[in-house]
C-alpha positions in Angstrom: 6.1 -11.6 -23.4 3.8 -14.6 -22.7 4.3 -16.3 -19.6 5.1 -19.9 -20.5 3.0 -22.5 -18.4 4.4 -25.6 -17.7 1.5 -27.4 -16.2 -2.1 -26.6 -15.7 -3.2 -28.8 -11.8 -6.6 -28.4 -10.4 -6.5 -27.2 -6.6 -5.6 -30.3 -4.2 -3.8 -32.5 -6.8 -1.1 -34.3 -5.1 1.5 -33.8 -8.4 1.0 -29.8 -8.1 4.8 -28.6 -7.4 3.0 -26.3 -5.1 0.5 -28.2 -3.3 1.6 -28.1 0.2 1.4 -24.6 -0.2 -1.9 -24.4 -1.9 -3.6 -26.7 0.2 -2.5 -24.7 2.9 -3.2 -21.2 2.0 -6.8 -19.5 1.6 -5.7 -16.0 0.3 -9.7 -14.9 0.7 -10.1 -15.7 3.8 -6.6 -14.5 4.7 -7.8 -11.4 3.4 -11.1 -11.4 5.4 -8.9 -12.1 8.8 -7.0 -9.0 8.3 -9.4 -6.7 7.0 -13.1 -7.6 8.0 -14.4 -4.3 8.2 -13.4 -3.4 4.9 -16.2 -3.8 2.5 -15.8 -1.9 -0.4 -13.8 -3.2 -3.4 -11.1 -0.7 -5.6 -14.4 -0.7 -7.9 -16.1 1.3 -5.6 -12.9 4.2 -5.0 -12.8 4.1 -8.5 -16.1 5.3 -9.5 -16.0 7.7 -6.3 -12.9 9.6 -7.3 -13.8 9.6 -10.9 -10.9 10.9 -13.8 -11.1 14.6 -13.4 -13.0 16.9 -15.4 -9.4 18.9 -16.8 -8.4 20.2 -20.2 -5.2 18.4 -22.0 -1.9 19.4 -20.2 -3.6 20.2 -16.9 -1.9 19.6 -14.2 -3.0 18.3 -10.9 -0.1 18.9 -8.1 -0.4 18.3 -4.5 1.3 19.6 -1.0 1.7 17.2 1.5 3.9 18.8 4.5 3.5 17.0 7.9 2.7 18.7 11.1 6.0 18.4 12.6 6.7 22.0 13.4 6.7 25.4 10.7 6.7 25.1 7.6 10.3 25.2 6.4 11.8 26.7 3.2 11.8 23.6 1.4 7.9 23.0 1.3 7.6 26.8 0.7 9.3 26.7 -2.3 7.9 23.2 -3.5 4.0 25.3 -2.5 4.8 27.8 -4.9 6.2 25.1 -7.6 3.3 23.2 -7.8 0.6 26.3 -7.0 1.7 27.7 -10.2 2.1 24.3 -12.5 -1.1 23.9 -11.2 -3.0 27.4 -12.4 -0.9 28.4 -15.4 -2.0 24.5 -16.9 -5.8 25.4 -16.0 -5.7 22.5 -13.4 -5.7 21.9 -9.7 -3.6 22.2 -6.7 -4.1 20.6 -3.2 -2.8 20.6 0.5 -3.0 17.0 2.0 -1.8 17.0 5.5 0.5 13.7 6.4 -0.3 13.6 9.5 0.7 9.5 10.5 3.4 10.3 12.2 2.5 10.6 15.7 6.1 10.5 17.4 6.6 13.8 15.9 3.7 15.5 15.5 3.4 18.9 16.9 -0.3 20.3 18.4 -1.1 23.5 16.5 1.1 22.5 13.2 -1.5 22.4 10.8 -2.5 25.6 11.9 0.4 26.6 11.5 0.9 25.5 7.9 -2.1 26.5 6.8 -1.9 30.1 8.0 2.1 30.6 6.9 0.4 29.4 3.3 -2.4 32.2 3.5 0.3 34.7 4.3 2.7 34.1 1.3 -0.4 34.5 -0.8 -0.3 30.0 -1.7 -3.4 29.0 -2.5 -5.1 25.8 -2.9 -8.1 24.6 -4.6 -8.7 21.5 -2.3 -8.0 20.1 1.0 -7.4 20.9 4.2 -8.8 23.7 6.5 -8.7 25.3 9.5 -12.3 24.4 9.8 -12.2 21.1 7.8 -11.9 20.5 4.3 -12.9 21.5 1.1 -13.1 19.3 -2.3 -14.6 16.0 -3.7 -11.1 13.9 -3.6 -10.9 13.9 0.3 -10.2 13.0 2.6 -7.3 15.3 2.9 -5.5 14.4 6.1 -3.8 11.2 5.6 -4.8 9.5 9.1 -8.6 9.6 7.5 -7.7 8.3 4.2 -6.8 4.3 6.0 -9.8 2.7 5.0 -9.1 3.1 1.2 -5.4 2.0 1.5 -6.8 -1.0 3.1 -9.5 -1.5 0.4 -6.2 -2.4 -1.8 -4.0 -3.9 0.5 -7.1 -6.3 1.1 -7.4 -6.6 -2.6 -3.7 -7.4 -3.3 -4.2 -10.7 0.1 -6.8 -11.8 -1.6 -5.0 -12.4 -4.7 -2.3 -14.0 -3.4 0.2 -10.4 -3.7 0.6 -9.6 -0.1 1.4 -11.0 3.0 1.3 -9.7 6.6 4.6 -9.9 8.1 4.4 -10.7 12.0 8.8 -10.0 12.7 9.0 -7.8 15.7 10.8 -4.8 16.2 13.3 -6.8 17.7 13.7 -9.3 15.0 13.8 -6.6 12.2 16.8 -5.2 13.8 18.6 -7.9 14.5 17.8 -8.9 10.4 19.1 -5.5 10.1 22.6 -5.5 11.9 22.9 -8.9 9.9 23.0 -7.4 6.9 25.0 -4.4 7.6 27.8 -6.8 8.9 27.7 -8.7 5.4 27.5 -5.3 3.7 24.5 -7.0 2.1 21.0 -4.6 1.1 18.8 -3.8 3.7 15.2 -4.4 4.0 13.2 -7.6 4.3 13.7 -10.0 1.7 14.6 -13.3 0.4 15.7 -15.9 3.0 14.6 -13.1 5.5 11.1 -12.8 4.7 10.6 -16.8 4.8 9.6 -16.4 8.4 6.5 -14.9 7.9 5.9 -16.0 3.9 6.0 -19.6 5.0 3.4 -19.3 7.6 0.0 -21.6 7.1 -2.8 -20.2 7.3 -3.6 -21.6 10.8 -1.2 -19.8 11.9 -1.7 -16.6 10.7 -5.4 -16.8 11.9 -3.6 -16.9 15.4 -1.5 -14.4 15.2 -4.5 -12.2 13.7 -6.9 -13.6 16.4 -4.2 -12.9 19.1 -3.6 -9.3 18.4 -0.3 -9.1 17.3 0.7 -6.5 15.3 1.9 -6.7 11.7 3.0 -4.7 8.8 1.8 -5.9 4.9 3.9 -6.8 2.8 4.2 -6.7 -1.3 5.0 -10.6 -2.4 8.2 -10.2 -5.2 7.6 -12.4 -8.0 9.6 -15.5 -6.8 7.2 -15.7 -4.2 4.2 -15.7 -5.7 4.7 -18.1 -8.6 5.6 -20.1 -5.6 2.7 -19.6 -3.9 -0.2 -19.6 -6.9 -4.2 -18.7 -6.0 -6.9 -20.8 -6.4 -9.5 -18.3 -7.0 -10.5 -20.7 -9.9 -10.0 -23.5 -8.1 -6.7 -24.0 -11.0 -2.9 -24.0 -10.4 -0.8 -22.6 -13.2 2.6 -23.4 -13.2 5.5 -22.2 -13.6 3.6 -18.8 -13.4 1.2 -17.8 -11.1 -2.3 -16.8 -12.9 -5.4 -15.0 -11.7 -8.1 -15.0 -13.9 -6.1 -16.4 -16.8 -3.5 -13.4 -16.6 -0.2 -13.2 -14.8 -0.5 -11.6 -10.9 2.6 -10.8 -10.5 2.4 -7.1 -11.8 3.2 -5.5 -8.5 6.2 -7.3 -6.6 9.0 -5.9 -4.0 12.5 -7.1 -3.0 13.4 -11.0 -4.5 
């Protein structure tokens, strides 16, 4: 369905619904703050990981235990599930460690998985090794691969999408015990994500420029027809448009 727009305003117009908002909020150079070392564009990843070379029905499956400990029953099983989708389609299996979790990670795990693998006779076409990796779609340990999740989260700023999210671990469970007292869904949302949606761009650069951590955030719709770029220097409403098309493909919580 076409979105319906009320009102075309060019950026800065006082009678803009949202111009308090727009004036306000530089989505580029938002995205530049958070990510400056980030210079490639999804473009890029694209035409690095290209479509694979399979026949029709191939399958490509993947293995992702994390180094916690041994392997247990339950990624043994799911190994041998996907190992054989994998071969008996004539396509490819893989073993990409998730290793982000460094509260639990265990020194010696991925040894560990990688060696119990071997010995039930699971193997893998890409990823990780003892002595590396092997493969073209790598990196295969998560805590390698940031730098291309970032490439889109910086991508999705820039646009207008995303939002960093300053509330502190303190704030989040407080939000929390709120809403298990009013039996209400958890997770940050709604009237509970206004803190840090409704932040100016000033005062983001602070926060950024003052080292404080923060977590990005997917925009739900609402938000972002609230909060239309200007990429094109135009404000769409009652939609949001990028580009002439809607941008509110991707969107979380209300």
């Amino acid at each position: 369905m076409q979105p319906e727009i009320q009102g075309i305003y060019q950026k800065g117009d006082p009678a803009c619904p949202a111009a308090d908002r727009c004036a306000n909020m530089d989505h580029t150079k938002l995205a530049e703050l958070l990510f400056p070392h980030i210079t490639k564009n999804p473009e890029d990843y694209e035409a690095q990981f290209p479509k694979r070379d399979l026949k029709e029905g191939a399958m490509v499956t993947r293995l992702g235990p994390s180094p916690t400990g041994f392997i247990h029953l339950g990624n043994l099983y799911g190994a041998f599930v996907d190992e054989r989708l994998a071969h008996q389609s004539g396509g490819t299996f893989y073993l990409r460690i998730e290793d982000t979790d460094d509260k639990r990670y265990v020194e010696g795990a991925v040894e560990t998985i990688i060696n119990s693998l071997a010995f039930f006779g699971i193997n893998f076409d890409e990823g990780a090794l003892l002595d590396g990796e092997k493969g073209d779609y790598g990196p295969y340990f998560q805590s390698n691969r940031g730098e291309i999740y970032q490439c889109f989260a910086k991508e999705l700023v820039s646009k207008g999408m995303a939002y960093p999210c300053f509330l502190t671990e303190d704030e989040l469970a407080e939000i929390r015990q709120k809403q298990e007292a009013a039996k209400e869904t958890t997770g940050i949302y709604g009237k509970y994500a206004e803190k840090s949606r409704s932040l100016t761009i000033e005062e983001l650069e602070e926060n950024i420029k003052a080292g404080k951590p923060y977590v990005v955030r997917l925009k739900p719709r609402s938000a972002i027809r609230r909060d239309p770029p200007h990429q094109s220097g135009r404000c769409y409403q009652r939609n949001s448009f990028h580009a002439g098309k809607p941008c509110w493909a991707m969107q979380d919580s209300p």
